[in-house]
PLY file of the C-alpha trace (Angstrom):
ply
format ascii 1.0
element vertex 640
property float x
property float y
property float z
element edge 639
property int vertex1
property int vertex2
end_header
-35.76 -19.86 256.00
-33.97 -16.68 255.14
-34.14 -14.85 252.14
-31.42 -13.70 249.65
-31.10 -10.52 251.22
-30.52 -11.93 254.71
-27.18 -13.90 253.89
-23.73 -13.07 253.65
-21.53 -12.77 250.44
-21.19 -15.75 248.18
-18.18 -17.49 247.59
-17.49 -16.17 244.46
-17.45 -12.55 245.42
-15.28 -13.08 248.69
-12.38 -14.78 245.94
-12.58 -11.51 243.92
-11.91 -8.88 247.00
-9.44 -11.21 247.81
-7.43 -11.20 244.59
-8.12 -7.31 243.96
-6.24 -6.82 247.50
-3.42 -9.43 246.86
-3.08 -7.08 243.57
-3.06 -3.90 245.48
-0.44 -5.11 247.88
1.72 -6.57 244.84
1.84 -3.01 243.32
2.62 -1.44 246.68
5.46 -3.65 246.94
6.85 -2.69 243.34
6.56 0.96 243.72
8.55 0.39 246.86
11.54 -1.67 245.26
11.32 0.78 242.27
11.85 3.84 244.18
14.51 1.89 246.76
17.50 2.60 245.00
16.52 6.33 244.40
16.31 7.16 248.25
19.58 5.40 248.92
21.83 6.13 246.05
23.39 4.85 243.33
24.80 1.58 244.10
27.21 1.46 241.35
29.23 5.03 242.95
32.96 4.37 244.08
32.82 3.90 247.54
34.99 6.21 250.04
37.55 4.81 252.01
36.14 2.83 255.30
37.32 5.89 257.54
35.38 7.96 255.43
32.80 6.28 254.52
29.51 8.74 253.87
26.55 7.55 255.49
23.29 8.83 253.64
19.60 8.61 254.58
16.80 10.12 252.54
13.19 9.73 253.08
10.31 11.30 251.33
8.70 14.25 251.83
5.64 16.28 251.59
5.48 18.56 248.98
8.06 21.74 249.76
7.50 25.05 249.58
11.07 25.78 248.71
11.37 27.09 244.98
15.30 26.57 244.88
17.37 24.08 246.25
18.01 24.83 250.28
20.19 23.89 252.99
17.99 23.62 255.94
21.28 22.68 258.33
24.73 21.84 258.52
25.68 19.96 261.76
28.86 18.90 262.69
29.73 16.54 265.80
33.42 16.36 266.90
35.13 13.63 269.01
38.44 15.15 269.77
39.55 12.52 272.05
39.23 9.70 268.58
40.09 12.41 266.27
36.91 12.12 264.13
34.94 14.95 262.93
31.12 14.56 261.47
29.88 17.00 258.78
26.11 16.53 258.43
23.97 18.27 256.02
20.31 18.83 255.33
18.52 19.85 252.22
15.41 20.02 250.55
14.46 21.00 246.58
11.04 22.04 245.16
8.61 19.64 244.23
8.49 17.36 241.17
12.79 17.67 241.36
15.07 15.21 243.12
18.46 15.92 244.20
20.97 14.99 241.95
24.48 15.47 243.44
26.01 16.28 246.20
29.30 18.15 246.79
31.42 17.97 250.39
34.76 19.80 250.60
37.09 20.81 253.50
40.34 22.58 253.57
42.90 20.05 254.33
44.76 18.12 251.30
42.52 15.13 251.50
39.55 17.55 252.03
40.39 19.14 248.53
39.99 15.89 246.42
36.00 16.90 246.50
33.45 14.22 247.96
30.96 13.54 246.06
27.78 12.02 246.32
26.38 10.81 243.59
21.78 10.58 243.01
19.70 10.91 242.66
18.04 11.15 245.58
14.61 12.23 247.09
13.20 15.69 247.54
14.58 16.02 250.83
17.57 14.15 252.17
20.20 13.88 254.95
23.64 13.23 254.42
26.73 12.57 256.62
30.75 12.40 255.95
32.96 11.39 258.83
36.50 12.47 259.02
38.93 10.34 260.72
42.45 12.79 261.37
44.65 9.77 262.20
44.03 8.24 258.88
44.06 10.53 256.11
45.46 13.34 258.11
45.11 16.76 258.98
47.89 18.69 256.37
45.76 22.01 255.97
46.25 23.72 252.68
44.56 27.37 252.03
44.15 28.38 255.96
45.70 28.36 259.14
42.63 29.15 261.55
42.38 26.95 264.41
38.76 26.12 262.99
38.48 23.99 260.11
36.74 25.25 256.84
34.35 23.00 254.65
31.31 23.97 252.51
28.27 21.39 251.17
26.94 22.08 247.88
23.78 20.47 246.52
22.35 20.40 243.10
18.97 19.14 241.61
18.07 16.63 238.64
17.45 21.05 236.68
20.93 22.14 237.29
20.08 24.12 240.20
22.35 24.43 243.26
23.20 26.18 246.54
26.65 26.38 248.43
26.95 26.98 252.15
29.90 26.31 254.82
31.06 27.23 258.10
34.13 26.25 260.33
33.99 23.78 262.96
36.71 24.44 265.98
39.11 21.69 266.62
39.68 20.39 270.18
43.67 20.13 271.48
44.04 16.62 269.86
42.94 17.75 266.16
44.87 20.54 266.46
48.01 18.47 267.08
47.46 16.79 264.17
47.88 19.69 261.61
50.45 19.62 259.74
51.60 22.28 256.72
51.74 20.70 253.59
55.15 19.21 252.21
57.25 21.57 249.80
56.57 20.82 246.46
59.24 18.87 244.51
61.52 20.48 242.50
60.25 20.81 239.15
61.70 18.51 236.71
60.99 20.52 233.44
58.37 23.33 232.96
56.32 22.88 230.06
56.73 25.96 228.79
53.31 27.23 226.34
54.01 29.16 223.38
52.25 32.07 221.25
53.74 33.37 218.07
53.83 36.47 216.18
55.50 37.25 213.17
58.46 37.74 214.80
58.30 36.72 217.66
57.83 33.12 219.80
56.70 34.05 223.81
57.02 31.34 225.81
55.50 31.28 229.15
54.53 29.36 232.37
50.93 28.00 232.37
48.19 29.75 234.48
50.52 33.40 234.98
50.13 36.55 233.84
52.01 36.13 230.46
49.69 33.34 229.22
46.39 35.78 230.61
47.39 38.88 228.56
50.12 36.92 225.57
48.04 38.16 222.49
48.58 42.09 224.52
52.30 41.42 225.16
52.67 39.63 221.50
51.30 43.18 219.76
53.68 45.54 221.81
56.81 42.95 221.50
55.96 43.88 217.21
55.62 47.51 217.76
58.65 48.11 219.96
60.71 45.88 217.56
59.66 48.22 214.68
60.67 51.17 217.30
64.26 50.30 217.36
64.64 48.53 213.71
63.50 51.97 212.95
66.31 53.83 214.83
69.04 51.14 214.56
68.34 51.31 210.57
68.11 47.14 210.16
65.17 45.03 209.00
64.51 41.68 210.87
62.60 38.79 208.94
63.15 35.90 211.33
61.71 35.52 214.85
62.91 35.93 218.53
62.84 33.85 221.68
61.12 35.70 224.69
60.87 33.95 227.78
58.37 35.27 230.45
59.36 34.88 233.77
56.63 35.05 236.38
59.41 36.70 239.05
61.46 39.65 239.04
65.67 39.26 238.63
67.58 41.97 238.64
66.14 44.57 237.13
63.98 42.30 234.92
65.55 41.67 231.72
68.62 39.61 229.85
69.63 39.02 226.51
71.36 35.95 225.28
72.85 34.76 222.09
71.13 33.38 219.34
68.28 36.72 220.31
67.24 34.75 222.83
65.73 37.03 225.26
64.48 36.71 229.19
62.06 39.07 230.51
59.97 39.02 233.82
56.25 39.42 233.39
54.17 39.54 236.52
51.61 41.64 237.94
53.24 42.52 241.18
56.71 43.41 239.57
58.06 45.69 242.18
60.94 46.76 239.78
58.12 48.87 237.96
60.00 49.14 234.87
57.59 50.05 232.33
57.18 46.70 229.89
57.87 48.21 226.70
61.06 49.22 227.49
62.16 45.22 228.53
61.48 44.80 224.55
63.14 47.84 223.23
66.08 46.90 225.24
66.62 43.53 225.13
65.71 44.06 221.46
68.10 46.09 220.76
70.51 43.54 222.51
69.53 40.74 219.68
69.48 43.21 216.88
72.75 44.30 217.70
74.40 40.95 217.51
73.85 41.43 213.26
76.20 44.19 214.20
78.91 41.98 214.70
82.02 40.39 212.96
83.79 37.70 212.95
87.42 38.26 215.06
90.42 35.57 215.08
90.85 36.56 218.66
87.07 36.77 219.30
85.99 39.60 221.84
83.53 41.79 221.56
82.49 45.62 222.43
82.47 46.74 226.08
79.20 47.32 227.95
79.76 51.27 227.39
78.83 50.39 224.01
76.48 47.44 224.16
74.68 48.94 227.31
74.86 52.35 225.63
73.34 51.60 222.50
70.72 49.63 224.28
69.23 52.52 226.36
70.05 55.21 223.84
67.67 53.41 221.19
64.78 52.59 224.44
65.07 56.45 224.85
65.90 56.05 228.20
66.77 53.13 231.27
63.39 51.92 232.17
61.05 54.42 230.58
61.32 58.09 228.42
63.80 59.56 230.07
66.07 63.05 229.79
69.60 61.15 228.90
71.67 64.20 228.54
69.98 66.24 231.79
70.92 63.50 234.01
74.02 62.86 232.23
74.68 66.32 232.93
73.53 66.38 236.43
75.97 63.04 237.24
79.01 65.02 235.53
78.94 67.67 237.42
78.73 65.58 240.62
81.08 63.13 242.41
79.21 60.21 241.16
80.62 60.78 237.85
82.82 57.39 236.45
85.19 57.48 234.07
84.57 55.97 230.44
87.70 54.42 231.10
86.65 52.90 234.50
83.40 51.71 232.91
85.22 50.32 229.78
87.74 48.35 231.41
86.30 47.82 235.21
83.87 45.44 236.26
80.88 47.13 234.46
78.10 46.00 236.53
79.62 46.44 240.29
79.42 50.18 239.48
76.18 52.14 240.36
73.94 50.75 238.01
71.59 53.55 236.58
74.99 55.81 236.64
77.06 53.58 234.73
73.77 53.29 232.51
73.01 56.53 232.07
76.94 57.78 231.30
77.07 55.14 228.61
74.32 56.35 227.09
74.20 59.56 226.84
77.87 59.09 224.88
76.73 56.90 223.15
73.85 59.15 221.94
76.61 61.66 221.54
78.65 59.69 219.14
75.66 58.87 217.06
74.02 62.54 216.82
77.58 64.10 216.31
79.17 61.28 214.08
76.14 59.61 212.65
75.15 56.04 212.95
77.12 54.00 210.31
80.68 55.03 211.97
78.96 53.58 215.31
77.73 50.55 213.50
81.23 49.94 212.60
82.95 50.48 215.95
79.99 48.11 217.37
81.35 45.93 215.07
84.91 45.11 214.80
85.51 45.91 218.71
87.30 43.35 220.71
87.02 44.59 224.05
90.74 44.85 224.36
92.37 48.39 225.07
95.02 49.06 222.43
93.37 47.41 219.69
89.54 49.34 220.54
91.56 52.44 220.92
93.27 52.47 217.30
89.56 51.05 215.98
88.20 54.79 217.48
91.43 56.41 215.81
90.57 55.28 212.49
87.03 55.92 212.29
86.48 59.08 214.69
89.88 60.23 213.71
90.08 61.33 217.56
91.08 59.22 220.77
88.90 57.90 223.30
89.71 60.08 225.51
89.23 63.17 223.40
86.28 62.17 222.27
85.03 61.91 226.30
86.51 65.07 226.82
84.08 66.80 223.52
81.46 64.63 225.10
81.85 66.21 228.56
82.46 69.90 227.01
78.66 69.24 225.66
77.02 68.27 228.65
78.19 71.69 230.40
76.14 73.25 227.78
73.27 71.24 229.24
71.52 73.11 232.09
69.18 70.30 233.68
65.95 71.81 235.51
66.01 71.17 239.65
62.88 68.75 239.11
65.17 66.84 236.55
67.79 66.52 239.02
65.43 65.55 242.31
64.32 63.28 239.81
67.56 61.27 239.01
68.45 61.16 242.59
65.34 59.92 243.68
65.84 57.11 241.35
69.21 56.32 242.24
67.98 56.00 245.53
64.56 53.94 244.43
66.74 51.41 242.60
69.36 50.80 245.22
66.41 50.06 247.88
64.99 48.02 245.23
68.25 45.94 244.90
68.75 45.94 248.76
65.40 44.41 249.18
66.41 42.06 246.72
69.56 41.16 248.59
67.93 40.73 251.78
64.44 39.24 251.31
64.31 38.12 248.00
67.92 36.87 247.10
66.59 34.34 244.57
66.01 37.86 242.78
70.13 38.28 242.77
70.64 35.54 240.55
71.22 35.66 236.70
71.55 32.35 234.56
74.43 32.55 232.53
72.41 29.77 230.27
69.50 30.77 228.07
66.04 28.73 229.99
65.87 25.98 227.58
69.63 24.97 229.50
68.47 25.61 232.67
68.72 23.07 235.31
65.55 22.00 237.66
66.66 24.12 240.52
66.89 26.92 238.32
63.33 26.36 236.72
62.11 26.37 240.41
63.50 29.55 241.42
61.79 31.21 238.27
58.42 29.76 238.10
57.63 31.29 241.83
58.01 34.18 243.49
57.84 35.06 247.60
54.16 35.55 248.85
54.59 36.16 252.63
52.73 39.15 254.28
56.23 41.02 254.87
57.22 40.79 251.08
53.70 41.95 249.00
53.92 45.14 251.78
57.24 46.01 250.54
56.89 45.08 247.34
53.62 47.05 246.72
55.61 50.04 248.56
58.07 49.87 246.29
55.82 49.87 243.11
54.00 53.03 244.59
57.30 54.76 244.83
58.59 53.79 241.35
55.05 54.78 239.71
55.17 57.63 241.56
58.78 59.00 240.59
57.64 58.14 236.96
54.41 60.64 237.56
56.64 62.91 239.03
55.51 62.98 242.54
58.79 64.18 244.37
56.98 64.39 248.05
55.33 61.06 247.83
58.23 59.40 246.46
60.60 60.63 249.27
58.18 59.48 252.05
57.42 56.15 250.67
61.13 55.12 250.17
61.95 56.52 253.71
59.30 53.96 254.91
60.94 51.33 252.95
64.64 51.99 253.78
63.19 51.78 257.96
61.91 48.41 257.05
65.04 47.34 256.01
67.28 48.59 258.96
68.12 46.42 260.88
66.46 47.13 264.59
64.26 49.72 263.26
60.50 49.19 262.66
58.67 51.50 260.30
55.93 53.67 262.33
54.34 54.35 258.43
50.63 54.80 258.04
51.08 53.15 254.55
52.71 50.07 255.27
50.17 49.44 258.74
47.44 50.42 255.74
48.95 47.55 253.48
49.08 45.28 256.47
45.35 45.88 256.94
44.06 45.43 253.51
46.16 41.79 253.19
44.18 40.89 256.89
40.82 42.02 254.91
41.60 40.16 251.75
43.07 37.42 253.80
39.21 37.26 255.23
37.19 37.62 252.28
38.78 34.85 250.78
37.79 32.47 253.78
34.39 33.72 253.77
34.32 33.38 249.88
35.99 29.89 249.98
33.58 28.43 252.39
30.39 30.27 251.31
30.02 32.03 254.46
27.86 34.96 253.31
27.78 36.63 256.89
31.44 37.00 256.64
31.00 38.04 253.64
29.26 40.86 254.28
31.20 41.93 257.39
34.55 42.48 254.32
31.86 45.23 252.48
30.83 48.28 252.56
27.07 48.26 254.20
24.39 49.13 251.56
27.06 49.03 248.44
26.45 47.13 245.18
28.58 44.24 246.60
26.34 43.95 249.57
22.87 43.59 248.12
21.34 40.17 248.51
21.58 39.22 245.29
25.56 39.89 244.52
26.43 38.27 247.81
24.88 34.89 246.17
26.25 35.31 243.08
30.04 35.86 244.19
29.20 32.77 246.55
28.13 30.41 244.33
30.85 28.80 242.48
32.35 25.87 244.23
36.06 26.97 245.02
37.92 24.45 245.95
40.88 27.66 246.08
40.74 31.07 246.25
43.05 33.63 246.55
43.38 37.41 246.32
46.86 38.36 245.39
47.71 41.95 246.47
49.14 43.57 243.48
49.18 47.21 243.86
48.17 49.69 246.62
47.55 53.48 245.88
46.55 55.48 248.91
44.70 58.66 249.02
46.68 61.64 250.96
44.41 61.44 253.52
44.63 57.65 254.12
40.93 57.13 254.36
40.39 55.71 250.88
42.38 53.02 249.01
42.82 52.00 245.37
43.80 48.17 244.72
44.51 45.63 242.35
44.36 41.83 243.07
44.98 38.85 241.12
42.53 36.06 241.69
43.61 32.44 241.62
40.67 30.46 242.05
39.63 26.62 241.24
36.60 25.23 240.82
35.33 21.57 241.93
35.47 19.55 238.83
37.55 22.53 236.86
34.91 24.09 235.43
34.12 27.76 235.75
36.46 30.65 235.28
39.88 31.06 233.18
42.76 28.42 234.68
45.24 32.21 233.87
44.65 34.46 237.27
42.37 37.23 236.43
42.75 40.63 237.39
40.68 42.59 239.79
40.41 46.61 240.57
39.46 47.26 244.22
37.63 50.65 245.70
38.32 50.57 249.78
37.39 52.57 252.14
38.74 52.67 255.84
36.20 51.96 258.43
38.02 51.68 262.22
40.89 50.46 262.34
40.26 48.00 258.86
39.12 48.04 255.80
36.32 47.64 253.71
35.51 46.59 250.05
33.42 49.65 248.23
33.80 48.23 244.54
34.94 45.58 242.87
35.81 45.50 238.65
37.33 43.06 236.13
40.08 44.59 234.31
42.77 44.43 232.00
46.08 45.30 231.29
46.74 48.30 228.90
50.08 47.53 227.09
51.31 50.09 224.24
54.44 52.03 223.25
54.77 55.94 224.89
55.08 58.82 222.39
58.19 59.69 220.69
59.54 62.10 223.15
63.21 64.50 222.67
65.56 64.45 225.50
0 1
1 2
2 3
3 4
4 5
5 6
6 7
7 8
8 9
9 10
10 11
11 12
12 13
13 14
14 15
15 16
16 17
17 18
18 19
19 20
20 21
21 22
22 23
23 24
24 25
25 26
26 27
27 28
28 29
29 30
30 31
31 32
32 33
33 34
34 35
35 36
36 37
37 38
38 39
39 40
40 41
41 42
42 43
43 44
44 45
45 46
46 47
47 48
48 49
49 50
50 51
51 52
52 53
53 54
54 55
55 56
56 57
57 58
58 59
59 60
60 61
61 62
62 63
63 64
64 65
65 66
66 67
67 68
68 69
69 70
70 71
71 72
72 73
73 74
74 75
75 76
76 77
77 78
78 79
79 80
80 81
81 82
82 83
83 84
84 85
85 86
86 87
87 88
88 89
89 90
90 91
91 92
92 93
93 94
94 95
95 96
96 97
97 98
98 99
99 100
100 101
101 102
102 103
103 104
104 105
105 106
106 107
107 108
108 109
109 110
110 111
111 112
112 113
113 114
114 115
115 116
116 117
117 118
118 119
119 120
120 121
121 122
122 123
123 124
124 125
125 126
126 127
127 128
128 129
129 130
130 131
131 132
132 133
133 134
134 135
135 136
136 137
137 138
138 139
139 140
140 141
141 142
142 143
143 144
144 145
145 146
146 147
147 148
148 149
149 150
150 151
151 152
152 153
153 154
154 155
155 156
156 157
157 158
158 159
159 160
160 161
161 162
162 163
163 164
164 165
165 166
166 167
167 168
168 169
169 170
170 171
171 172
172 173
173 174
174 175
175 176
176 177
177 178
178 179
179 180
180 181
181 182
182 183
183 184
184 185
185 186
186 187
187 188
188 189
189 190
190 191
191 192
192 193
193 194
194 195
195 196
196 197
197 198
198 199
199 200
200 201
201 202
202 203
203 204
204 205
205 206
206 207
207 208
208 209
209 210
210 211
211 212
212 213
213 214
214 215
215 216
216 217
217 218
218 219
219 220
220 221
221 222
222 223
223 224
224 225
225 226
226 227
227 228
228 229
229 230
230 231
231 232
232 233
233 234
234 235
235 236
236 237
237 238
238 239
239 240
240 241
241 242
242 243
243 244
244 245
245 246
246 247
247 248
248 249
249 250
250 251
251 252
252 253
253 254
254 255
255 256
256 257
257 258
258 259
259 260
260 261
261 262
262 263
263 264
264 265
265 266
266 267
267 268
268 269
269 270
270 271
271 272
272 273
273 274
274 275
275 276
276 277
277 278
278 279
279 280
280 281
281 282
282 283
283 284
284 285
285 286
286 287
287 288
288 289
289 290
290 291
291 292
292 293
293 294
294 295
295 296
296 297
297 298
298 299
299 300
300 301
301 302
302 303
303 304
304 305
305 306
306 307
307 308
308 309
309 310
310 311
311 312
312 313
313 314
314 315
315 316
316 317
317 318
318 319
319 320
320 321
321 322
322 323
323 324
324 325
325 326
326 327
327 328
328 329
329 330
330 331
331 332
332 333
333 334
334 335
335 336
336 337
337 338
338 339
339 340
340 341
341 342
342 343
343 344
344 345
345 346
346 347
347 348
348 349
349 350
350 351
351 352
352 353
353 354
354 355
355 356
356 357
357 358
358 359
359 360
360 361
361 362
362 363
363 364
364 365
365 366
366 367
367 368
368 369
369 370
370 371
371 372
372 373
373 374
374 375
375 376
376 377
377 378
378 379
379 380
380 381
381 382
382 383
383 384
384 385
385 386
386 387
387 388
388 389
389 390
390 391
391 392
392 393
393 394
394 395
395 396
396 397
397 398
398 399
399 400
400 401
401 402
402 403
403 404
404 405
405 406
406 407
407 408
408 409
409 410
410 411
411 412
412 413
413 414
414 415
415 416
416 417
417 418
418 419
419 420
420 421
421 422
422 423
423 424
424 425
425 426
426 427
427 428
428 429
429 430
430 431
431 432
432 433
433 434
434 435
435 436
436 437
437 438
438 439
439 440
440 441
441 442
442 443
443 444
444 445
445 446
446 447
447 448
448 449
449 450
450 451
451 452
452 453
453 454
454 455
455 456
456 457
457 458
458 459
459 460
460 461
461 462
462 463
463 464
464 465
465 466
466 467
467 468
468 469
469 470
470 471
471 472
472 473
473 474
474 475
475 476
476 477
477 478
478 479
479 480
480 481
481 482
482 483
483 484
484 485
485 486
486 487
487 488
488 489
489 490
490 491
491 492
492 493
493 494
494 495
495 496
496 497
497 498
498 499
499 500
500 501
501 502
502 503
503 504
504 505
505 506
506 507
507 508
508 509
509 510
510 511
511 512
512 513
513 514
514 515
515 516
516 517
517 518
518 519
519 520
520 521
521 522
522 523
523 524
524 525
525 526
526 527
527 528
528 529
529 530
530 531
531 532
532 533
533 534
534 535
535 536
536 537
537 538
538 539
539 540
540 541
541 542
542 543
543 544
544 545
545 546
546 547
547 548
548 549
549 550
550 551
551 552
552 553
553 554
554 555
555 556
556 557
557 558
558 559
559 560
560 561
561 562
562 563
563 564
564 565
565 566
566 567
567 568
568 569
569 570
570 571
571 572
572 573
573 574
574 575
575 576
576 577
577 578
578 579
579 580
580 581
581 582
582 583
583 584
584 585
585 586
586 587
587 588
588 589
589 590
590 591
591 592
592 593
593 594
594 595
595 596
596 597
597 598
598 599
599 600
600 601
601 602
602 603
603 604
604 605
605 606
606 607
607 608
608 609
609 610
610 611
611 612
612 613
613 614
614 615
615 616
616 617
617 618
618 619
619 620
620 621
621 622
622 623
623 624
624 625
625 626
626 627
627 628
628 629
629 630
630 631
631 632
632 633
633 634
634 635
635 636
636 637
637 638
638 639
């Protein structure tokens, strides 16, 4: 016989072990099924299209010693021959977060409707997106590379996230299949925003440079309105129609009846024309129509007058300028036209700052010898018509037309312009008519002016004024021409001379330019041109290689910053480019359209940028890189 101690387990005790293990086991199984759906998604996302179907594992991990969310890898695997491409990614976040979202984009127009995948997932996680070219196409969008760009972005379940692409080459299949995108439809009506002042209502196009700085634009429209009201003697109580024009035409500004008012407002507005003098203009253009009376035979005054009056009361054609020195300077030249040329020719198929300038500088004659009231009048009750406008000047000047040109002419001999006042005016004679060349033959859109007020314009006509040219070719003329014009303005005679000789060998036909500046514009658009790629697809090594070693833009920490938000677009306009005389240094301003995955982030209105370069080789590179603003305000009151 054995005792107690000698035998096995009861009964009884083996049934407990076995229920505390069946209850062990039961738990094991409903932590498993509990945390199931968190390693393989939510199962309520929209899923992708079966040729793009992601494909997402996630396992977990050990704790990490990541403190931020981290992409370990991105692998890609291309089958040229099927025309697939996949885009892998690997992350990790710290311990005790999950990963919440995930972000997949890639430049063609499928690639920019965002993929998103949707957690939240385990610490550490794989996921896959395969790209099939024959079905949703290959129509690339922001570059042309022969590799394709794409970036990954993943956030945790704190907000955290972390952006990084590359470019994956395309075999000779792929590349076949790229395609440029279609050309956007004509636009069927422009919903035009508005901002009003007292007396004023802008209307603009959405996301331009009008909406970005309208409060700005609003304040100097009211103080170049009290300018002229001021020097025409009239008080206004109603309001204005402005309409901002993202393009240049013309010269940049029409007036219509009713005050209606057109006016091109862009950054890159290589007519240069200072802004406040589009409102004290074209102003004067709607003030003047209070001017007028009723006829039986209708008519109106000739452009001597209307132009006249118009530049007279801006103080000069495009900015303050000395109306009677250059009036005196084209008198006493061969360019000189006859009032009664001007009055009775085709007004605007003479030189334009010449025909301009003459009017007003008689105009200002009439008014400082006669006074304005006897102006007013003539303004008036002209009909355009010869005999009856000439008895009109009979009975209030008590002279002829003629004779009154003739006093007018006798005065400007009495005028002794300085030689920098006459380089000047032929300098800008010669600026404008390049201008209006280039116009003609690259920009011709820029020839055309609506007889029809916007709110009557057609849908081709909207089109041609809510965009402007962007190719390489015109932004290195245009900036060209905007350093010339700024430069004549400043008063730069040597600068001005070289930079339109530059321009007029562009536009010869057979002749390319050998200029340093235009190879330096060239260069900075390839540098830009770069730094947007690397930006766009969070490529901080190419990144870097756009900067200035050891600069504020190159430390660690501003490189992750300025690649963090998740473009989905991004673009560096070239605005302006100032040169230093020694060509090693650059100044330049950039508008930046960007968008963001989901919209969020910065201002839909482009934002403006100042840029500090400095040449390094045969490129450029980025030394400093500002926010700012545009400055808009009336010049001082200055005497001929």
């Amino acid at each position: 016989m054995h005792s107690d101690k000698e035998q096995g387990p009861s009964p009884r005790y083996g049934y407990l072990l076995l229920a505390a293990l069946i209850l062990v086991v039961a738990a094991a199984l409903m932590a498993g099924l509990w945390q199931a759906p968190r390693l393989l998604g939510d199962p309520t996302a929209t899923p992708l299209p079966p040729a793009s179907e992601p494909a997402v594992t996630a396992a977990p991990t050990e704790a990490a010693a990541t403190e931020a969310p981290t992409i370990t890898a991105l692998l890609t695997q291309v089958d040229d021959a099927a025309g697939t491409i996949v885009f892998e990614v690997q992350a990790e976040v710290p311990p005790g977060r999950r990963i919440e979202e995930v972000l997949f984009w890639y430049d063609t127009q499928a690639g920019n409707e965002v993929k998103r995948f949707d957690g939240p997932f385990a610490d550490e996680a794989s996921l896959s997106y395969r790209l099939d070219a024959r079905g949703e196409g290959l129509t690339r969008t922001l570059t042309n590379t022969a590799p394709l760009d794409y970036w990954w972005l993943v956030r945790d379940s704190t907000g955290d996230d972390v952006r990084l692409g590359d470019q994956v080459p395309l075999g000779p299949y792929l590349r076949s299949l790229v395609t440029a995108p279609a050309p956007e439809p004509a636009t069927e009506g422009v919903a035009w925003s508005a901002w009003e002042t007292e007396h004023f209502r802008l209307y603009f196009v959405p996301d331009t440079a009008a909406e970005r700085d309208r409060v700005e634009i609003g304040a100097l429209a009211e103080d170049a309105l009290a300018a002229i009201s001021e020097k025409l003697e009239v008080d206004f109580d109603g309001q204005m129609d402005i309409y901002l024009t993202p393009r240049v035409f013309w010269q940049g500004g029409a007036a219509y009846g009713d005050k209606v008012q057109l006016i091109s407002y862009l950054d890159r507005n290589y007519t240069a024309v200072e802004v406040w003098s589009y409102f004290t203009h074209e102003g004067t253009h709607a003030l003047a129509q209070g001017f007028l009376q009723q006829k039986e035979d209708g008519g109106g005054p000739d452009s001597v007058l209307v132009e006249g009056l118009a530049v007279w009361a801006s103080g000069g054609h495009y900015s303050r300028e000395p109306i009677d020195a250059w009036a005196a300077t084209v008198a006493a030249s061969d360019d000189y036209i006859p009032l009664g040329e001007l009055r009775f020719g085709s007004f605007h198929t003479f030189q334009h700052e010449t025909a301009y300038l003459e009017s007003a500088s008689f105009v200002k004659y009439l008014i400082e010898t006669y006074g304005l009231e006897p102006f007013k009048e003539l303004y008036g009750r002209a009909s355009g018509r010869a005999g009856y406008d000439d008895m009109l000047v009979e009975e209030l000047y008590g002279k002829s037309y003629h004779e009154l040109e003739n006093d007018w002419l006798a005065y400007l001999e009495t005028v002794e312009p300085t030689p920098e006042q006459v380089e000047r005016w032929e300098l800008k004679v010669r600026a404008f008519d390049l201008m209006r060349r280039y116009e003609t033959e690259m920009d011709p859109d820029a020839r055309i002016l609506p007889s029809t007020p916007p709110p009557e314009w057609t849908s081709d006509t909207l089109q041609i004024f809510t965009r402007r040219l962007n190719e390489p070719e015109n932004i290195v003329l245009e900036t060209a021409l905007i350093a010339a014009l700024e430069r004549l303005y400043e008063g730069d005679a040597a600068k001005v001379e070289a930079l339109l000789d530059d321009v007029e060998a562009a536009l010869d036909e057979g002749k390319d330019p050998d200029a340093a500046s235009f190879q330096a514009r060239e260069d900075i658009l390839e540098l830009l041109a770069r730094q947007d790629a690397a930006v766009l697809r969070a490529d901080a090594d190419a990144y870097r290689e756009t900067l200035v070693p050891g600069s504020s833009l190159a430390l660690p920490r501003a490189v992750e910053e300025a690649l963090a938000p998740p473009y989905t677009a991004y673009w560096q306009e070239l605005a302006r480019v100032e040169l230093s005389e020694d060509g090693q240094r650059a100044r330049a301003q950039v508008l930046l359209h960007a968008d963001l995955a989901g919209g969020e982030g910065p201002e839909s209105e482009p934002q403006l940028f100042s840029l500090s370069l400095i040449r390094s080789g045969r490129g450029w590179l980025v030394l400093e890189r500002q926010q700012t603003a545009v400055e808009l305000s009336m010049p001082p009151v200055a005497g001929d």
